[in-house]
Every structure is written in structure tokens, then in C-alpha cells.
N, C-alpha and C positions, 0 to 999 in steps of 0.2 A: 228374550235373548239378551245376555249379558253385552256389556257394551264394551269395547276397547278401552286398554289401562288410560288411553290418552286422556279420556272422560275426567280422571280422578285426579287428585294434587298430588305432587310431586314427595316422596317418604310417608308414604301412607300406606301401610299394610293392611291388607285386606283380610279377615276370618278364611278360613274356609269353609265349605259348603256342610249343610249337615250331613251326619254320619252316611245317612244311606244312599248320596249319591256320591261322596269322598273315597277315591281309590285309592287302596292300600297297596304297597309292595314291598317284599322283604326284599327283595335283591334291587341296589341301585340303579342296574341295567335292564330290569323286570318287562320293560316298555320299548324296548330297541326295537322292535321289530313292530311294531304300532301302525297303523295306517298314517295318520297323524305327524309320529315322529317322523316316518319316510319321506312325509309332503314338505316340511319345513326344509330338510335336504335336497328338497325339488325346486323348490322356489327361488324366483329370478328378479324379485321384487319386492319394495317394501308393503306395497298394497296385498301380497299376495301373505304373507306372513302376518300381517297383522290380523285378517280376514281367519289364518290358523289360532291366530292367540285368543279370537272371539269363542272357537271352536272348542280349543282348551280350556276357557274359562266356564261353555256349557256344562262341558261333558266333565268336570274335575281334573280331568288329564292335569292342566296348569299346576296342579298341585301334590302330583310326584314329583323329587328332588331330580332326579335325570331329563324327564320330559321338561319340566320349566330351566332348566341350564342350557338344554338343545336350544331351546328358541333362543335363550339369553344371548348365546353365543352366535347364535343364527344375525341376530342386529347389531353384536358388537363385534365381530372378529370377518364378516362375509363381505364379499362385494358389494353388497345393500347397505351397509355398514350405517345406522342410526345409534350412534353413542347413546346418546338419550333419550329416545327410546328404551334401551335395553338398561338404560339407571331406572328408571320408571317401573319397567316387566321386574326387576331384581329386587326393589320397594315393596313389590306386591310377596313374594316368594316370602310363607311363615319360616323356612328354617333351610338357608342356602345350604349348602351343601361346600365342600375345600375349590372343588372343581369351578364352582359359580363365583365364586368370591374372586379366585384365580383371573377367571374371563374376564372380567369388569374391571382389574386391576390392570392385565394387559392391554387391553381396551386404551386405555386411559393413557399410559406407560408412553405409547405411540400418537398420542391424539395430539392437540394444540393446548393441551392443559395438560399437562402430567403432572399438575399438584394435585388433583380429582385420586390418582391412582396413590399418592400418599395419604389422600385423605379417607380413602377405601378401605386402604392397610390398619389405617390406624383404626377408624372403628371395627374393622375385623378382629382387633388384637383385644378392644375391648368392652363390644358387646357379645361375644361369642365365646362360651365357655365350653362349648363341645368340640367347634372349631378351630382350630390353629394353621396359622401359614405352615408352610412346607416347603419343599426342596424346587417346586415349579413357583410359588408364589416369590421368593428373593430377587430372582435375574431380573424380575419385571418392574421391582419396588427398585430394583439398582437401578433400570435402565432412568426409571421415572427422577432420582436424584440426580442420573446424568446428564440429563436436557436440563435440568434447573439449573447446575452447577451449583449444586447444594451439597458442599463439603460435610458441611457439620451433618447433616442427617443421615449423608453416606455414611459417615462414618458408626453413629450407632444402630442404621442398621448391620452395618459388618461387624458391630458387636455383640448385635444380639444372631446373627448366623454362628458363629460361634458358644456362644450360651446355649443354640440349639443344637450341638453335636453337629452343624452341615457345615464347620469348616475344609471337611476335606474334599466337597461336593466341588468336580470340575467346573458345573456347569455354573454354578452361583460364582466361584473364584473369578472365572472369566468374565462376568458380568462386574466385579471389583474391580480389575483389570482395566476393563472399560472406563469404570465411571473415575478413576482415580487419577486415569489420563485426559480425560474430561476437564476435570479441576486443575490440571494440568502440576498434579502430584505424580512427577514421575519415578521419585525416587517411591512413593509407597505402593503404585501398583508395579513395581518391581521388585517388591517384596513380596507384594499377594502372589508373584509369578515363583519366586522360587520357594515358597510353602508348599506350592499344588504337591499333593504324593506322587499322582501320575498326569502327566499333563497332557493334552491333545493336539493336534494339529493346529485349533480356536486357539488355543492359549499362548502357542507361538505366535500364528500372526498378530492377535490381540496387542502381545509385548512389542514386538518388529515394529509394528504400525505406531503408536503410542512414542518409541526413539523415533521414528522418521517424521513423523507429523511434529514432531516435540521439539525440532533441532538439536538433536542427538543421533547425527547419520551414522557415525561411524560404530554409537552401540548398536544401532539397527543390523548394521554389516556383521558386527562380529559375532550377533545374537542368530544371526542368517546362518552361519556360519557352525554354529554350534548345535543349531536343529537340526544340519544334515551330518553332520558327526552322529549324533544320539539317533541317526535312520529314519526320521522323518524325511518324508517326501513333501516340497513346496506343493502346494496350488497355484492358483490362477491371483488368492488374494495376500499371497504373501509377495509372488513377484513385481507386485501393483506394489507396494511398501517397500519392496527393497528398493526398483526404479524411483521412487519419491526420495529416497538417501542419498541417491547415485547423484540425482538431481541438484539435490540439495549442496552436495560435495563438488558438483559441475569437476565428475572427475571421467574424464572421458575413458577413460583404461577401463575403469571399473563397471560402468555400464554397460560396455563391450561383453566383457567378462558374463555379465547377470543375462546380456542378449544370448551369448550362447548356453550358458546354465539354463535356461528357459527353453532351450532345446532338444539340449542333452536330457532334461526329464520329462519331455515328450508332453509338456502343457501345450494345449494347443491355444494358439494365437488368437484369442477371441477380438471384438471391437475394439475393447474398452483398453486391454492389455499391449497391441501392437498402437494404438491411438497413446497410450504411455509413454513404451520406448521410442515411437517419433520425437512427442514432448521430448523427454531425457537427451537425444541427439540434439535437440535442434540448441537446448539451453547451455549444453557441454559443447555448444561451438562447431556439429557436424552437421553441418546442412543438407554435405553430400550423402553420409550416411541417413540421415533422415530421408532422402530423397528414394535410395535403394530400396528402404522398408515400403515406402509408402507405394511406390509402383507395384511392390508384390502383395500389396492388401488385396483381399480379395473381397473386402467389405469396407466401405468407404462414409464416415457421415459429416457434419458442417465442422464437425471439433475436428475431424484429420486434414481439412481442407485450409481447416484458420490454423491449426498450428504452422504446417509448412510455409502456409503466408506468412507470418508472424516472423519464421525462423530466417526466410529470405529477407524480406525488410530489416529485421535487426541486424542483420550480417552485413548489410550496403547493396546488398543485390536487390537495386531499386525492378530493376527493370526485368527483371527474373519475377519478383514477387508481381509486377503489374499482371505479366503472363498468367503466373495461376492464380490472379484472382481473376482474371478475363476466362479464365478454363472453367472456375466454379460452375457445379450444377446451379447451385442457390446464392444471388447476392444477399443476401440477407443484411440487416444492418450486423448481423456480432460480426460480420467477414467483412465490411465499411469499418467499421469502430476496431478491428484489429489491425485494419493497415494505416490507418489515421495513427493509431495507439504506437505502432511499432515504428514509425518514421520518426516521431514526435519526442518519443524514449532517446531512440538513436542520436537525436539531435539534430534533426533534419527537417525542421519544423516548417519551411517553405514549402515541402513535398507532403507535409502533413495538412495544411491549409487551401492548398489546391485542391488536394485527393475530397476535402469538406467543400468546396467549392462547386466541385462536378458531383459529387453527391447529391448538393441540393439543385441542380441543374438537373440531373436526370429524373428524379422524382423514382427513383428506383425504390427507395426505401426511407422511414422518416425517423432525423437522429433523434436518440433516447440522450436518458441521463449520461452515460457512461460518453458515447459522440461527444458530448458540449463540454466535458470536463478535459477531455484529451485535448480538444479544438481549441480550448480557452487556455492551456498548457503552452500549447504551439503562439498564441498569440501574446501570451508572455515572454519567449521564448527572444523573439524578433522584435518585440514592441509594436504590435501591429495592432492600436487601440481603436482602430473603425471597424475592425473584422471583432473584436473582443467586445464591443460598445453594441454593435448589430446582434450578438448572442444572448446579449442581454437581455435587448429588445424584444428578440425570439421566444426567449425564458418566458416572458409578462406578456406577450400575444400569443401564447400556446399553453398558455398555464401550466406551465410544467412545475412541478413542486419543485419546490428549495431544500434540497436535501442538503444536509452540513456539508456533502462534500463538494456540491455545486457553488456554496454560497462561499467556500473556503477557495475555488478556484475564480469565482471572478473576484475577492477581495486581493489574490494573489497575481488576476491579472491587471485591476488596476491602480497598482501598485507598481507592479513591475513595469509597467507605460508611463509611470508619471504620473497619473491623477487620483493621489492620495486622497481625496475630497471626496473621490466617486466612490473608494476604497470604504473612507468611512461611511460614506451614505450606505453602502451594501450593509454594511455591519450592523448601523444601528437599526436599521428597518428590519432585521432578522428579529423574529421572536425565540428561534432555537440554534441556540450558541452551543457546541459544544468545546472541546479543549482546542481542535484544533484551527475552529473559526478564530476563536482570542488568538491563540497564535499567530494565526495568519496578519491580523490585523498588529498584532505586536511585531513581527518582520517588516511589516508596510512602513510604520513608525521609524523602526532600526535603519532602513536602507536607503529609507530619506532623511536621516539624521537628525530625528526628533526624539531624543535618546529620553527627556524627561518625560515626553508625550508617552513612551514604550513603556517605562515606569509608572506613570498613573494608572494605563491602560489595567498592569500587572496587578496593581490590589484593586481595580474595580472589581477584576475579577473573581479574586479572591474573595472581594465581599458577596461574588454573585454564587459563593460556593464550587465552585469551579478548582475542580483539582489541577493543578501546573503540571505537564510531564518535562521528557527529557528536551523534546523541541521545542518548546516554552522559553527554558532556560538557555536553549544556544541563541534564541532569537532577543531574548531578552540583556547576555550579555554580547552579543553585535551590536547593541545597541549602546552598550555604555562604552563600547570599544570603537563605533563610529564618531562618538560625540565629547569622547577623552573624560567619561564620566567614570574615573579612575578608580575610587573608594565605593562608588555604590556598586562597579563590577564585581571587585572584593569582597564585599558584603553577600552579597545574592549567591556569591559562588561558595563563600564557607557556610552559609546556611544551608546549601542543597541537600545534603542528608539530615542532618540532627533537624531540622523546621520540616521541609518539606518529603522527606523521604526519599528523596531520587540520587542514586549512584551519579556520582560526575563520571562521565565518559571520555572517551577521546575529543571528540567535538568540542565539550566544552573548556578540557584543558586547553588544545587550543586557540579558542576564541581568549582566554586569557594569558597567552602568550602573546597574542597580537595585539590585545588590550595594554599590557605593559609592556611589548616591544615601541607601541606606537608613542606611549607617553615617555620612552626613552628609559623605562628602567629595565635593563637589557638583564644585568645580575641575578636581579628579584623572578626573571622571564627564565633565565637557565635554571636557578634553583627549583622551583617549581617545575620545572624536566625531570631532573636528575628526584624530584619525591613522587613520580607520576607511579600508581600501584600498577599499570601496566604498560607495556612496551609503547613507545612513543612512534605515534606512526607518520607518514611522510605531510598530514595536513601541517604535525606542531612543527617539524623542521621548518615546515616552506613558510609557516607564519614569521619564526625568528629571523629565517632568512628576508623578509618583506620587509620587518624592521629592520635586520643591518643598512639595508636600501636604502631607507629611510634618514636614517644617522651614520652614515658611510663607517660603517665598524666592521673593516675588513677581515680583519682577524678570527670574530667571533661568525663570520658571514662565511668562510672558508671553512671551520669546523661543523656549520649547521649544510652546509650544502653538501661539505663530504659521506655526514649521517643520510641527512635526504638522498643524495645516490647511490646509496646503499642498498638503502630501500627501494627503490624504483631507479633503473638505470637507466632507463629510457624517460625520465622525467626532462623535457627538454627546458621546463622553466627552470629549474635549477640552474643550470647554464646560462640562461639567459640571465636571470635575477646578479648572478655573482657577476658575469661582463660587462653587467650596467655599473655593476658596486666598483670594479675594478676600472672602468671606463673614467665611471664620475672622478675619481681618484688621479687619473693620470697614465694609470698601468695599463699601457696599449698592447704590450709583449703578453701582458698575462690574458688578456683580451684575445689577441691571437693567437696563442695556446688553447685558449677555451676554445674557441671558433673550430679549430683544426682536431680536436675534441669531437666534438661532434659532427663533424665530418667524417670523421674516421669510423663512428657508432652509428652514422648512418640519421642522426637525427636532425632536424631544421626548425629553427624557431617561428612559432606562430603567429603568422602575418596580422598586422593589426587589420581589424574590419569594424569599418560604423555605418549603421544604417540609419536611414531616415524615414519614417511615412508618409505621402503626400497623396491625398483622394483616395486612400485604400488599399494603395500598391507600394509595398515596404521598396528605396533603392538600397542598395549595399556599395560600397566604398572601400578600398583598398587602399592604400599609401602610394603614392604617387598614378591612382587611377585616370587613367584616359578611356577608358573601354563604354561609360556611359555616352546615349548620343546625346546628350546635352554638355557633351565636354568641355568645349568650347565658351558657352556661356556659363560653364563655373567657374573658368578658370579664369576667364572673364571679371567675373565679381568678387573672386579670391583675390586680385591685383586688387582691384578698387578696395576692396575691405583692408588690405594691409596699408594701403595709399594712406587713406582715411586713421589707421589704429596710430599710424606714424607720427602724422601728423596732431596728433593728440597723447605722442608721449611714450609709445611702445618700443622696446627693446628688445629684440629677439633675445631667451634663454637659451644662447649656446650651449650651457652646462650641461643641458636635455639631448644633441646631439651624440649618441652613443656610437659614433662611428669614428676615427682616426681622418678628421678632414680637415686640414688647416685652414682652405681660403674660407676668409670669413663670407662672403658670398654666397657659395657651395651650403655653407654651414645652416645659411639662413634659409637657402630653398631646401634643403632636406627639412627644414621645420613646417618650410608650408606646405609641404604634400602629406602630411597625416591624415589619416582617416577621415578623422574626425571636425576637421577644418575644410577637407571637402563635403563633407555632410550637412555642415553648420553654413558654407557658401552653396548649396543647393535649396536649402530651407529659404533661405533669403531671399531668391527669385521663383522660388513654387509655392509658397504660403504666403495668405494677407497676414496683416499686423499683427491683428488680432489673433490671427491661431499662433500657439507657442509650436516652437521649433522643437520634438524632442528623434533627441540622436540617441542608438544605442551602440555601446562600445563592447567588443570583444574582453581587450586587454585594460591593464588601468590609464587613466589617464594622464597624461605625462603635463609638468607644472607649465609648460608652454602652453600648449592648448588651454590648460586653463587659466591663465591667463586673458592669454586671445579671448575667450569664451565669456570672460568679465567683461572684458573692453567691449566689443560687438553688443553685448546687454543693453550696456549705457549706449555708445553711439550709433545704433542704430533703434535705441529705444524698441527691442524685442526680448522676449521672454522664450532662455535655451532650457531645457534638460537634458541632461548628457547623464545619461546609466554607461557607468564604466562596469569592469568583474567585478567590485566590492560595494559600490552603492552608487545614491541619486548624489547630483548636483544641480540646484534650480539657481541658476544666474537670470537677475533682475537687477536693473540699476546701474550695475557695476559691482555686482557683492554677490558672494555664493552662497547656498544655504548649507556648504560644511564650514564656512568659517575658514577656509584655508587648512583644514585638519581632517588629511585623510589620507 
């Protein structure tokens, strides 16, 4: 009995048998109806097929062209599916046949290696000179360049489908289509799209899909738009592409629109498609709409259950989204890691830390990568470095790999808590950096104002072959714009194209607006506005307006905030930023014009808040806060601390009072109920020596407080950080670590 190909080594062709047991057939399908062939169409196993192939190899069967392609196909295209295997059985076959070559190619096309299905093609082309691909062999050899993202190869096969006379073949066009949106060539599979002579249903969604997925919704729309002109009827996968545009457009009108177009052609509402247009509501800001759909589902699975979650939480409807997470069939952790994820987005990072909190309390479910990343966001968020320090812990007692985006979130959150040290130690101990680890660790450097340290970091990198993107280069000049490292900003920012290749963006103009608002060249900061290749958006206003603040240039401060309200009317820092510039000055009248301003628009300035961490449990603080129960003995220790700063020399900075109060009295207690001085007097009585006191601050920090926050360094001989909105300040001694420049 001959034995199974498995016996034999791998491209090794086998003779076949002598003449007088070798069956002949003139017709390819001579053997369709075989005992044999019928059994391989029966089988339910690989044991069972191969047990045929011994059979075949008795009886010669194996060595008709159609009989040895059935099996071929039977291992590589079946439910049994053994790739190689069926490379092996195809080794043995003296002379395949279009249709075998074809199998093995598609095979391949879909497998974990689609360069096998290139490399099939390509011996097809030339060891075979009877053979030639064909109009089924192209889509399968495209699909296989489309998982590679292999441009160049796409593209000579599309050149040689043409050489072949099959450029007008739909089926292969559409598979161009594909792969060209793949490589994310959208302008040339939009040309392969208007060559087709007759095009199909495929070939619309193919284009529709390719804009939507592309960010190109609105061609998507109008290409949607134009199918049902030319009398095409949508499907089920063109309405899944157009809702992904709608999406993308977060254009609520128009979603509406495609919900009832979805009706009106009588597509019927499958899982995947009504579980879409929930998505699409919930992202376009209708919860309540998403709400309606979702009650008339008549099929429900964990994605309809996490979106609505997801859309409640993001919205503020904390307590709406507890409900239906409480209603879930299934907790599961992606439905844990969606309401952690959507609190934490929101900005509600208290309610994201608890929700991880009674997670690992109930034992319901155990976090994954994605939990500890969002968790460790939230614990940035607040500075909550014993909850962010414990994760870590978790990481290295649960072994959980270090994927870059984990190692990129704890270097981001100890960073964001203050302990740059810990920041580096994550960094160096990684052995797989990629662009956005260095990054991360170059922000760490910027926001503690180690602008030279963010600089080295920059060409270690570089040496490490490490390509810089765009968030590289914002990180990197915050950093010379924290540290007033004026020329090397300059430098990094006109090499971004011509050296490194990256379009400067908004972000980075302005970061260099704030770079030279802060070094006081205000001129040099407008000019560089007014050459911006695109419209200037409300971050570069609110930078120049941050330096007028800075350098009381009311003038230029009234022109940049009148642009900024332009832009956002509802920007209440605007307002605020200019009544401080108008305050600092004198101008009480314009002051109260602002004020009444924003009264009348209905907006209110954003209350300063600083928190503190002490055993785990982040307090929060408000300006002129009594609400903690330890009131009393803060406010307690906030007299003795001014008793004390006084008596060593301190002067309250009245100039810091942005309120119209004459008695100097008045003046001095609106200074000591800040935030951030009650945070700094709660530290002092709930932390030993030893641990540093770190405060995190909402808004920036005003020159009193920091002050105060020097003084308290030295005489009480403790170590503050104070994270304002734009960076760290580590008081030691009596001396900050920005130098007084920020």
C-alpha cells in the first residue's frame, strides 16, 4: 500500500505509476462521478481524506488532473482546511491543471502568509508553459498584495492584467479597488473605479467603503448618492459604509437621512447593521435616538449592549449608563473596559477609578490590556500615583506583557503624578520602544521642564533609528517652550519637513507661538500667524492671548481674543484670560463689561480646583473650600503657615488679585483661599516629611501661590509638586524647577 504524501519531503514530485495501472482521461471532468471523488465531498475530517489520498495513490486516481485538484481543494479551501498539506498533495501532481494552481493561490491569499500565494503565482508564471493565470487567478494574487500592503507588486500585477486583455474584467477591477484602498492609494483605486465599462453593485460598495474608511466621507456620500441615480439598489454592505461616513461627519441630519433610506429600500435590519446605526446615534450625540433603535432590536449581542453603555457615559448620563450596565445579559470585561473607557474619555476620571475599583472587588471579571491602559489614563488624569504605582505592581504579578501602548501609559502616568524617575526607569527597562514610547518619555521631560533632557532624549533616538512623527515634534517643542529654549525651538521646527518629513500642523504652530509669546517676541509670534498655510484655529489664538497675560500687551491681547471668539464663542477662557490682562492693568470698567459679557452668553468661568493624594484617596479643593471635614484643621495650619512665611519675609502679590477689592486686607484673604494653598495646607498635616506633597491644579498657577509654594519648600523643609494646565513645578529649598519661567 502506498503511503501518505506526508511520508515524502516537501517539492518533491512523484513519477507516476507505470502505464498499465496510470488512468487516462480525455475530458477534465471524465472522474466526477467516481466513488472516490464523491467520498472526499463526504468527508468531515482530515483523517478521513488523507486515508482517500492513500486510495488515490493505490488506484492512480491521484493522477488525473480533476481527481488530484478535488482533494487539493478538499485540504485547502474546506472546513478541514490543512494549507500544507494540500502544498505537499500539489508537489506531488506531474502537471496541475489553471484550476489547482488557482486553489493553492487562494489558499494562501486568506491564510497567515499571503506571500506563499505570491510566491505560488510567481512560479506558476514560470515554470509552466502550458499554464497561465486567468481571470479567477488575479482577485486572489490582488487580495494576497492587499494584506501585505505591497504597493509596488500591486501594482505590476495590475500591469500585467492589462497586458492580459482582463483589464475590463469586473471581477479582477474590484479586487484593484480593494487593494489600492488597502495601500491607502485612494486617488488610484478611484480610477481603477471609473475605468470599469460595466460596474456592479461590488464595485460601488468596494469605492463607498475605501472614501469612508479613507476619511473621505463626504466622497463616500456623494458616490452613495450617485449609485442610486445610475439604479443601483444599496445592500446591507453598502449602508454599513455609508453609516461609517455619517459617523465620521458626526452629522446627525444625515444619519437620519441613511436610517430612513435603509427603509425605504426594504434592507432588512440585520445584527450587524442596526448594532451600526446605534453606533452612528450614539457618536452624532443621540442617545435618545440610539435608545429607540435599540429597544426595537429584535436581536441583541455584547457590541449593542457596550455601545449604548458607552453612549450613556459619554454623554454624562452617569447614572443611566450604571442602569444598563446593571441590565447586561453578560458582564464581561469589554462591557467593564467600556464604562471605565467612556468616563475616563469624558473626563470623569473619579468615576472611572471607582467603576476599576469594584471591578476588582467583585471578581466578576479579570482586566486585560485595554482595563489598565484606560485605568492608568484616569490615574493621570487626577494624579492618583498609589492607584497608578499598584497597576504596575499588577503588570509584574500577573505577567502581563508590555505592549508599547501599556508601557507608553504608565511612562505617561508617571509623569503626569510627578515621578519622572519612575517615568524613566519604565522606559529604560523596555526593550521595545516604539515612536510613541520616546514620545511619551520626551512629554515627561517637556512638562517637568527638562527641556535639554527632552533634547537628548530626541537624537538618542534617532540614533536608535526611530522615526519622529507629528506628536514627537509637539512634545518636543513644549519642551523648548517650557524651558525658554528659544533657537533650538526654531531650529526643530524649520527642519520638520525638508530633514524629517513631517507637515507642521496646527499644534505645532502653536506651540511656537507660545514659544515666542512667552520669550516676549510677540511680533515674530503674529507674523508667523498671518504665514500659517492653514486657517489658524482657536489653540494659536489662546497661545498669543496667554502671552499677552504674560507681558500685559493689551492691545494685541484684544485682537487675539476677538479671533479666538470667533472661533468658539463659548470659549469662556477667552474671557477670562483678557479680564485678567485688563485687571492686571487697572481697567476695572472693561473688566466688568467682560463679566456682564458673559453673563448675558450664559457662560461662567472655570472654578480653580487642586487636588492632593494622601493613602490612596485623591481630596479635591476648590477656592475658598470649607466642604472638606477636615476644615478646620486646614485652615488651622493655613494661618500658622502664613504666621510663619511672614514672619520670614513674605508679601502677599496683590497684583494676583483679579477682583476690584480695595481693602488690602480683603485682598490678602482672597489670596489665601486658593486651591492650591489649601491642598499645599492639607499635605502638611496628612503626609510625613518624607513623602513629597504633590498637588494637581486645574487652571495655571497664579505668581502668589507660587511663591507661597517656594517659601513652604524652605520653611517647612518639604518637597511640593504642583501640576498646573501647562506643566510640573518641583519646589525644593526655596527654588522651582521652571526657574521662575512659565
Amino acid at each position: 500500500m502506498s503511503m501518505p504524501i506526508t511520508s515524502l519531503p516537501p517539492h518533491h514530485r512523484v513519477s507516476p505509476p507505470s502505464p498499465t495501472t496510470y488512468i487516462s482521461a480525455n475530458k477534465d471532468r471524465y472522474f466526477s462521478n467516481h466513488p472516490t471523488i464523491l467520498l472526499i465531498n463526504r468527508s468531515s475530517n482530515s483523517k478521513q481524506l488523507k486515508q482517500i489520498h492513500a486510495q488515490m495513490l493505490r488506484n492512480g486516481l491521484f493522477y488525473d488532473p480533476f481527481s488530484a485538484s478535488t482533494l487539493v481543494s478538499a485540504f485547502a479551501l474546506s472546513s478541514v482546511q490543512d494549507i500544507d498539506y494540500a502544498h505537499k498533495l500539489f508537489d506531488q501532481i506531474p502537471q496541475p491543471n489553471t484550476y489547482t494552481w488557482n486553489t493553492l493561490i487562494r489558499a494562501y491569499s486568506s491564510s497567515q502568509t499571503p506571500i506563499q500565494s505570491l510566491l505560488i503565482f510567481t512560479q506558476m508564471i514560470y515554470q509552466c508553459n502550458e499554464v497561465l493565470p486567468n481571470k479567477f487567478t488575479f482577485p486572489f494574487v490582488i487580495k494576497a498584495a492587499a494584506e501585505l500592503l505591497d504597493r509596488r507588486v500591486g501594482e505590476v500585477v495590475h500591469g500585467m492584467v492589462v497586458k492580459m486583455s482582463l483589464g475590463s474584467d469586473v471581477f479582477v477591477l474590484n479586487s484593484l479597488i480593494h487593494f489600492y484602498e488597502s495601500c491607502g492609494c485612494l486617488d488610484s483605486a478611484y480610477k481603477v473605479f471609473l475605468n470599469i465599462p460595466v460596474r456592479d453593485v461590488v464595485s460601488w460598495n468596494s469605492m463607498i467603503t475605501g472614501f469612508a474608511q479613507g476619511d473621505s466621507p463626504d466622497e463616500a456620500l456623494k458616490l452613495f448618492h450617485e449609485m442610486q441615480r445610475e439604479g443601483f439598489r444599496p445592500d446591507e454592505v453598502t449602508m454599513m459604509s455609508v453609516l461609517t461616513a455619517c459617523t465620521k461627519k458626526l452629522d446627525l441630519e444625515v444619519g437620519r437621512w441613511v436610517h430612513s433610506n435603509i427603509e425605504k429600500n426594504g434592507i432588512r435590519g440585520s445584527l450587524n447593521l442596526n448594532n451600526a446605526l446605534v453606533d452612528m446615534y450614539v457618536k452624532c450625540g443621540s442617545v435618545e435616538d440610539a435608545q429607540k433603535l435599540f429597544d426595537k432590536m429584535p436581536e441583541k449581542d455584547i457590541v449593542s449592549w457596550t455601545t449604548m453603555l458607552v453612549g450613556y457615559a459619554r454623554s454624562g448620563h452617569y447614572v443611566t449608563a450604571r442602569r444598563h450596565f446593571e441590565s447586561m445579559p453578560s458582564q464581561d470585561i469589554a462591557a467593564w473596559n467600556a464604562l471605565i473607557s467612556a468616563c475616563e474619555q469624558s473626563g470623569n476620571a473619579k468615576e472611572a477609578l471607582a467603576i476599576f475599583n469594584e471591578l476588582q472587588v467583585s471578581n466578576k471579571a479579570a482586566p486585560d490590556g485595554v482595563t489598565l491602559v484606560s485605568t492608568l489614563s484616569a490615574c493621570a488624569q487626577v494624579g492618583a500615583m498609589d492607584m497608578g504605582g499598584w497597576i504596575h505592581v499588577y503588570i509584574k504579578k500577573h505577567k502581563i506583557k508590555l505592549t508599547c501602548h501599556l508601557i507608553t501609559s504608565l511612562i505617561d502616568m508617571y509623569s503626569k503624578c510627578g515621578d519622572l524617575n519612575k517615568a524613566l526607569e519604565v522606559f529604560n527597562s523596555s526593550d521595545d520602544k516604539d515612536v510613541f514610547v520616546w514620545s511619551a518619555m520626551i512629554a515627561g521631560f517637556a512638562m517637568h521642564g527638562h527641556g535639554r533632557d527632552a533634547i537628548g532624549l530626541f537624537k538618542k533616538m534617532q540614533e536608535s533609528n526611530i522615526k519622529p512623527n507629528g506628536v514627537t515634534f509637539t512634545n518636543l517643542l513644549c519642551a523648548c517652550s517650557h524651558t525658554g529654549l528659544l533657537q533650538d525651538g526654531r531650529d526643530f521646527f524649520k527642519k520638520m519637513e525638508p530633514v524629517y518629513g513631517i507637515t507642521p500642523g496646527v499644534k505645532h504652530y502653536a506651540c511656537m507661538v507660545d514659544m515666542l509669546g512667552r520669550a516676549g517676541h510677540l511680533e515674530e509670534a503674529i507674523s508667523l500667524i498671518k504665514s500659517m498655510p492653514m486657517p489658524p484655529l482657536a489653540s494659536v489664538y489662546g497661545a498669543l492671548l496667554g502671552a499677552c497675560k504674560l507681558h500685559g500687551n493689551v492691545e494685541v491681547a484684544e485682537q487675539a481674543s476677538a479671533r479666538l471668539l470667533e472661533l468658539e464663542p463659548w470659549n469662556h477662557g477667552a474671557y477670562v484670560l483678557l479680564s485678567n490682562i485688563y485687571a492686571k492693568s487697572g481697567k476695572w470698567d472693561k473688566v466688568a463689561n467682560l463679566r456682564k459679557q458673559m453673563k448675558d452668553v450664559g457662560l461662567k468661568k472655570e472654578p480653580g480646583c487642586s487636588s492632593v493624594e494622601v493613602n490612596g484617596t485623591v481630596h479635591e479643593f476648590v477656592v475658598g473650600d470649607n466642604t472638606h471635614a477636615q476644615s478646620k484643621l486646614i485652615y488651622g495650619k493655613l494661618n500658622e503657615v502664613f504666621e510663619k512665611l511672614k514672619s520670614n519675609g513674605y508679601e502677599p502679590n496683590r497684583s494676583q488679585v483679579l477682583q476690584c477689592v480695595e481693602e488690602e486686607d480683603m485682598q490678602e484673604q482672597a489670596l489665601h483661599l486658593h486651591s492650591e494653598k489649601l491642598a499645599i495646607a492639607f499635605g502638611l498635616i496628612s503626609l510625613t516629611k518624607s513623602q513629597p506633597i504633590r498637588v494637581m491644579k486645574n487652571l495655571r498657577v497664579c505668581r502668589d501661590c507660587h511663591n507661597v509654594a517656594k517659601m513652604i519648600s524652605e520653611v517647612y523643609d518639604r518637597e511640593i509638586l504642583l501640576r498646573d494646565r501647562y506643566r510640573f513645578h518641583h519646589f525644593k529649598a526655596g527654588d522651582c524647577s521652571c526657574k521662575d519661567y512659565w
